[in-house]
Residue, then its C-alpha position, 0 to 999 in steps of 0.5 A: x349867965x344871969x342878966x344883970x338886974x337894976x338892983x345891982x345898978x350903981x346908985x347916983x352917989x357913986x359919982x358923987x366924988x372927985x372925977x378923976x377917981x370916977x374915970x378910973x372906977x369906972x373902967x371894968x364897969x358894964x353898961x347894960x341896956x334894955x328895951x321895953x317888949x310886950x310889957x316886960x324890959x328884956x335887956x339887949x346889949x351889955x358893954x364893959x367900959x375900956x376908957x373914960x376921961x375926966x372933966x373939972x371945970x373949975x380946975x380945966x381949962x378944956x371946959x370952956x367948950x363944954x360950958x358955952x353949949x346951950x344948957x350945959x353949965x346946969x347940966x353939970x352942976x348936977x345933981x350927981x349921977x346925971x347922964x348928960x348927952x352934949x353935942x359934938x359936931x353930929x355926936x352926942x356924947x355919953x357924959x354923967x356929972x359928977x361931985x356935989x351939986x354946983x360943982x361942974x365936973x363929969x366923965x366922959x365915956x369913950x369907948x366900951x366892949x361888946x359883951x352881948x347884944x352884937x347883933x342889937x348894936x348893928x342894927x344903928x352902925x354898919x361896920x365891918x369889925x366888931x369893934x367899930x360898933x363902940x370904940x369911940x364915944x359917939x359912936x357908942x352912943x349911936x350902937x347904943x341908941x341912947x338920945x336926949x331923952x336919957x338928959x338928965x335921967x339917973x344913972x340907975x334908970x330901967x332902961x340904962x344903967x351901970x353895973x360893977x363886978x369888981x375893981x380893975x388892979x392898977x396894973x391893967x390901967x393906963x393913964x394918959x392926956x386926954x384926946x382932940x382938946x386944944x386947952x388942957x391937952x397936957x392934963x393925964x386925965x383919960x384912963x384905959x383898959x392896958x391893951x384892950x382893942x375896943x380902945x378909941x385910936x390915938x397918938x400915944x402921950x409922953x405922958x403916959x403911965x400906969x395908975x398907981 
């Protein structure tokens, strides 16, 4: 297999569009990431993105955490295709900001698929089960080792960066609420992969469905 190259990197205006419908693109996409070796960037681990959730501030009421963080409002406001890494507990978490600039919105990644670089991801989480290593979003942050550096930075940056094969069918999608809010719980606005066992653990939603 041929390794992915940053030509083929999704481009900032990607994510220049409404959240919801970038959370659902983005499922099937693949995270890959490098790291400088004598002078050259060898890429050392690729993910496949199994669940994302959706964030619109002016329209969530679940923003209101996000925004008293330090440097969070102009974090989001863009411009888009933004990594933004904020705080959660110990955590930081792999969000890109989304819609024109001023906006606030961004997608959160929650989990992601091991495709290579197994080995790589474990040297930053000892876990049993492979699937532990990035199901769930601060725990895919750590595998990744992605850090305040990456603040700010393109979605197309050499050493991270999204690459997409092809669309995900609506059939291989499940919507449901979003995970550990206490304001805007009852919104559908977290996509998975149907089935797919690198999936974050939750208590299933009544409101859950199928993307249609």
């Amino acid at each position: 297999m041929l390794a992915p190259r940053l030509e083929d990197a999704l481009h900032p205006d990607f994510f220049d569009r409404d959240p919801l419908q970038v959370a659902r693109d983005l499922l099937g996409c693949s995270i890959v990431r490098r790291e400088e070796r004598d002078g050259d960037l060898h890429v050392v681990a690729v993910t496949r993105i199994v669940e994302t959730e959706s964030y619109d501030c002016p329209i969530d009421p679940s923003c209101y955490v996000i925004e008293r963080l330090p440097g969070a409002k102009p974090a989001l406001a863009g411009p888009p295709g933004r990594y933004y890494l904020h705080r959660s507990y110990d955590h930081r978490l792999l969000n890109v900001v989304c819609k024109e600039v001023g906006y606030e919105a961004a997608i959160l990644v929650r989990a992601v698929e091991v495709l290579s670089g197994e080995t790589w991801l474990r040297e930053r989480r000892f876990v049993k089960r492979a699937r532990d290593l990035t199901n769930g979003p601060g725990k895919l942050v750590t595998a990744l080792a992605l850090n305040a550096a990456f603040e700010g930075q393109p979605v197309n940056h050499p050493l991270v960066f999204f690459t997409k094969e092809r669309d995900v069918p609506n059939e291989d999608v499940r919507i449901t609420t979003r995970i550990g809010l206490s304001r805007g719980a009852d919104l559908p606005w977290r996509f998975v992969l149907a089935g797919n066992p690198w999936v974050s653990k939750a208590l299933p939603s009544p409101r859950d469905g199928q993307a249609t």
